[in-house]
C-alpha positions in Angstrom: 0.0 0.0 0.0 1.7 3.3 -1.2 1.2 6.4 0.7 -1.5 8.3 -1.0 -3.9 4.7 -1.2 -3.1 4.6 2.7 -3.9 8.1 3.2 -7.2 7.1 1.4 -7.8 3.8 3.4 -7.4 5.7 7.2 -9.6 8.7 5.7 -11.5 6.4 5.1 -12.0 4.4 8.2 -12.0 7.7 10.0 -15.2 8.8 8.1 -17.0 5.4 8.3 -16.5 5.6 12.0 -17.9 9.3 11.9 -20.9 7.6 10.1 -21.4 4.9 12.5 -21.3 7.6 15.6 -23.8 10.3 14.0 -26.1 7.1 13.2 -26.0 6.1 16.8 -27.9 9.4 18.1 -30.8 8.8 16.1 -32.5 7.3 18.9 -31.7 10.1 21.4 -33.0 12.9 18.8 -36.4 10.8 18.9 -36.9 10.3 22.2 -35.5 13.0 23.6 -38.3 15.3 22.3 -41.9 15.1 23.1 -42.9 15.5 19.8 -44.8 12.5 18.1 -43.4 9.9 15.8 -44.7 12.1 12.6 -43.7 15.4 13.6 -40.5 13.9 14.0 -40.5 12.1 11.1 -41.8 15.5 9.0 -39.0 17.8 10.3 -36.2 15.1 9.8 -37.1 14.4 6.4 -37.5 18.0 5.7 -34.0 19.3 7.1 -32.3 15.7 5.7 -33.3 16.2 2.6 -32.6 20.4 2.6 -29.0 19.4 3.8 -28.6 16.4 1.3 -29.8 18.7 -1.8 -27.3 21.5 -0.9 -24.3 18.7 -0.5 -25.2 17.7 -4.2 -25.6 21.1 -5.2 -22.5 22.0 -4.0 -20.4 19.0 -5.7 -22.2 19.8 -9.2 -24.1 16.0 -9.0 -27.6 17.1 -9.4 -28.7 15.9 -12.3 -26.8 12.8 -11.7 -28.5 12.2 -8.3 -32.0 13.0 -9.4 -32.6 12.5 -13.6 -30.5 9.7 -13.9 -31.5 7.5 -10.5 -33.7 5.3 -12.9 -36.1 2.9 -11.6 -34.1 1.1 -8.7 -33.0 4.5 -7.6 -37.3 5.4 -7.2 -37.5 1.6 -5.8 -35.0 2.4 -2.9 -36.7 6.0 -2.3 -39.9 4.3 -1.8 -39.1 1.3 0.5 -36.6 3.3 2.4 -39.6 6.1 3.2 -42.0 3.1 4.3 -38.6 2.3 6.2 -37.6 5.3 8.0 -41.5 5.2 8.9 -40.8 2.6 11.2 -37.5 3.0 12.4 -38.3 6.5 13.5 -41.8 5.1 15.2 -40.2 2.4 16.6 -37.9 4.3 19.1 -41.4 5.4 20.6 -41.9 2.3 21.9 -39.1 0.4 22.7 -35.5 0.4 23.5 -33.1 1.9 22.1 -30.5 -0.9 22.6 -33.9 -3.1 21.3 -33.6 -1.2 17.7 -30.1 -0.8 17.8 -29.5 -4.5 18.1 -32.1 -5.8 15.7 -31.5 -3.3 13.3 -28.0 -4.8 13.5 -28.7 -8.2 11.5 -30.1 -6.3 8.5 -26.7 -7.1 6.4 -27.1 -11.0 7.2 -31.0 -10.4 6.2 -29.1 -8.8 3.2 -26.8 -11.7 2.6 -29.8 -14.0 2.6 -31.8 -12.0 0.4 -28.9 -11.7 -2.3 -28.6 -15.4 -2.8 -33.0 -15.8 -3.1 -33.1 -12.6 -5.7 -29.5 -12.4 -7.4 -28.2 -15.8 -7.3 -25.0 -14.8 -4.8 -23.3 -17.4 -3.2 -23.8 -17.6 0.8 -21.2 -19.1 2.4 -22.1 -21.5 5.5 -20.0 -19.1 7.5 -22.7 -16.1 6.7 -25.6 -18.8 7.3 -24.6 -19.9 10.7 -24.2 -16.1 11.3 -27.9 -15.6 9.7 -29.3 -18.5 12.0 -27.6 -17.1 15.6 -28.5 -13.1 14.7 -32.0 -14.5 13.9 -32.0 -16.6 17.5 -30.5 -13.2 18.9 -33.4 -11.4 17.8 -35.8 -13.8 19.1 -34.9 -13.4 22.3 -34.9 -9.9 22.3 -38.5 -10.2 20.4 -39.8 -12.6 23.5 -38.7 -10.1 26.5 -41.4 -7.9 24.9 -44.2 -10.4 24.6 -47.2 -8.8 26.2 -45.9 -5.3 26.2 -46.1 -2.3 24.0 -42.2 -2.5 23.1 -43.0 -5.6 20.6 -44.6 -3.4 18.4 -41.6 -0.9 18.7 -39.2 -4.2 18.3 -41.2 -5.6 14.4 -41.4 -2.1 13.5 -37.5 -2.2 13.9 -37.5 -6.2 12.2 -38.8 -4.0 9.2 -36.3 -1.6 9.1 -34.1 -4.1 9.1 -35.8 -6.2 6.2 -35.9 -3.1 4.5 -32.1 -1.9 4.8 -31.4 -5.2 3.4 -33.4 -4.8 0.5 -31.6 -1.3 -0.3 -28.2 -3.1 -0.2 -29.2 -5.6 -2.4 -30.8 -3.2 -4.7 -27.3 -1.4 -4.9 -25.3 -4.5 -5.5 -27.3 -5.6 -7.9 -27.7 -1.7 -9.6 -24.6 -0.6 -8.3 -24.6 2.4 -10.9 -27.7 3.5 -8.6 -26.8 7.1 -7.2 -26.6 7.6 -3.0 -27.9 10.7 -2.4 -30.8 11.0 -5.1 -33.3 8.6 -3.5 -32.2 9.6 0.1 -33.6 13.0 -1.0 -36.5 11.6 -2.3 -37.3 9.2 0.5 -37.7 12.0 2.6 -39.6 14.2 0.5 -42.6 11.7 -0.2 -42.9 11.3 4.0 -43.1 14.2 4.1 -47.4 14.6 2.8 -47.7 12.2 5.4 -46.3 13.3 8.2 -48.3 16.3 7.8 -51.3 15.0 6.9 -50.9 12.2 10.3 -49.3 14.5 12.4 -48.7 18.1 13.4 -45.3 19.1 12.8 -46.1 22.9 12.8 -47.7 22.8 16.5 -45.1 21.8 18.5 -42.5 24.1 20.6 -40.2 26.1 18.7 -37.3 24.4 20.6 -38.2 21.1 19.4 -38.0 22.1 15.6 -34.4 23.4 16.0 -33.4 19.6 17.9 -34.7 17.8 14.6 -33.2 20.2 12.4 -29.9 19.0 14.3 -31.1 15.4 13.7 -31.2 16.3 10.0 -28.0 18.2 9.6 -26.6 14.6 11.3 -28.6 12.3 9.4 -27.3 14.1 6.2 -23.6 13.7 7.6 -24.0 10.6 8.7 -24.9 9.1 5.2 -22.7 11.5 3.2 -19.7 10.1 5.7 -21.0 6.7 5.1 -20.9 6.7 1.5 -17.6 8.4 1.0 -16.0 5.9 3.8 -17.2 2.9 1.7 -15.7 4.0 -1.6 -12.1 4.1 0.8 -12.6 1.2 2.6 -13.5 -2.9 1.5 -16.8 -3.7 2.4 -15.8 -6.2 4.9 -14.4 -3.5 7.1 -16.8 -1.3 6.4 -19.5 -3.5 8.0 -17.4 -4.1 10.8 -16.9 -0.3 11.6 -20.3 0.3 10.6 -21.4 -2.1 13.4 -19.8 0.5 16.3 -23.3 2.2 15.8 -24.8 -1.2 17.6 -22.9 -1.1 21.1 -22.7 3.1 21.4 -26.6 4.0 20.8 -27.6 2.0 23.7 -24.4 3.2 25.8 -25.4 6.8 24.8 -29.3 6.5 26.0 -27.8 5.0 28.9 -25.8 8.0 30.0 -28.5 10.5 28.8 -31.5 8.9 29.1 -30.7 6.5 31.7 -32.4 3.9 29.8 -31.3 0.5 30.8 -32.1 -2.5 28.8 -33.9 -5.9 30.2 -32.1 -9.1 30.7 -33.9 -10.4 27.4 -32.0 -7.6 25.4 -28.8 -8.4 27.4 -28.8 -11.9 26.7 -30.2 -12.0 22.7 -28.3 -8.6 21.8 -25.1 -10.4 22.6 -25.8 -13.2 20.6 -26.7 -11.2 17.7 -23.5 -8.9 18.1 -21.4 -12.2 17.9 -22.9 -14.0 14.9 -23.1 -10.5 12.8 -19.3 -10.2 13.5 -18.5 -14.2 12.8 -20.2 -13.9 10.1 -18.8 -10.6 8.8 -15.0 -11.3 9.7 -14.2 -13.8 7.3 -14.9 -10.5 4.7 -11.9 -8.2 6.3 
């Protein structure tokens, strides 16, 4: 490795770790505001999407982003807006270590999904992984049996299933722009977060924390994306999987939320088979 490709490799880590940080307040942002799931939805779509569209403005990539996105970049805008939907909803009603660690197994869910829709090969490696994040989860999924947080825990399932689908979209479209459908995903919530909600009747205070949230969400995928081109995807998983352990560490120390024994237990079973699984990749 010469000097300049190393340079690229560590700026590369560096921002994929940036990434994985900004991704991990996304919880705190939404529950840390009394606001409702929509109005929070409505105000980080808008300012994520504000943000994102001045990024590409500023690097000259806006026709490339939005006329040339072509139909898997509209397919990714749609299923991620029914996806950040539920993510967002879901921190309303569960843990934040609950979505953080379910969330986790959406690039085994990927893995899986690539071999049923593109014909990639899944080693037995990535299957044993699949089976023991999947186990993981279901532990997690029966410590909220009879409570209010299993609908926040599917809700984040979906998200999962969904950011799986997205990756697989992209392998199999790679020529698929970032930034485009990002912009759009937010823009066709947004009808329907003011149509479900009331995003222009709550404190003046509140608007300016989600306006934060979607400065950060804009970061974090800009970072993300610029990381991976820098980076192989093996380690780009891996650092993409500090997001897992520091959300639930941050809403402990600021939210003093503390996760069940049922999260303990499952989430540590998941955080092992994602990285067994993943490690043979690096």
């Amino acid at each position: 490795m010469n000097r300049k490709t190393q340079s690229e490799y560590y700026s590369g880590v560096f921002l994929v770790v940036i990434s994985a940080v900004t991704f991990s307040t996304a919880g705190l942002f939404t529950k840390g505001v009394e606001a409702g799931s929509w109005e929070v939805i409505f105000w980080r779509a808008f300012f994520g999407a504000a943000f994102t569209t001045a990024w590409i403005t500023g690097r000259g990539t806006l026709r490339q982003n939005f006329l040339s996105m072509g139909t898997s970049g509209l397919a990714v805008a749609v299923v991620g807006a029914l996806g950040t939907a539920a993510f967002i909803t879901s921190f309303k009603f569960t843990s934040i270590a609950n979505v953080s660690l379910i969330y986790a197994i959406s690039p085994l869910i990927a893995a899986l999904l690539a071999w049923f829709v593109i014909g990639e090969k899944v080693s037995s490696r990535t299957m044993a992984g699949c089976l023991g994040a999947l186990l993981g989860v279901a532990v997690i999924v029966w410590g909220s049996l009879g409570q209010i947080s299993l609908y926040g825990d599917l809700l984040a399932l979906w998200m999962a299933i969904v950011m799986a689908f997205i990756m697989v979209m992209y392998r199999k479209y790679p020529d698929t722009p970032g930034a485009g459908p990002a912009v759009l995903s937010s823009v066709l919530l947004l009808p329907f977060a003011a149509i479900f909600g009331d995003p222009f009747d709550i404190e003046r205070t509140e608007i300016y924390v989600l306006s934060a949230f979607g400065l950060l969400f804009a970061i974090a995928s800009v970072t993300l994306a610029e990381g991976a081109k820098r980076v192989p995807s093996g380690q780009t998983a891996l650092l993409s999987i500090l997001e897992t352990p520091l959300a639930p560490v941050f809403a402990f120390i600021l939210l003093t939320e503390i996760p069940n024994t049922e999260t303990f237990i499952g989430g540590s079973v998941v955080l092992f088979a994602v990285l067994f699984a993943i490690r043979k990749n690096t």
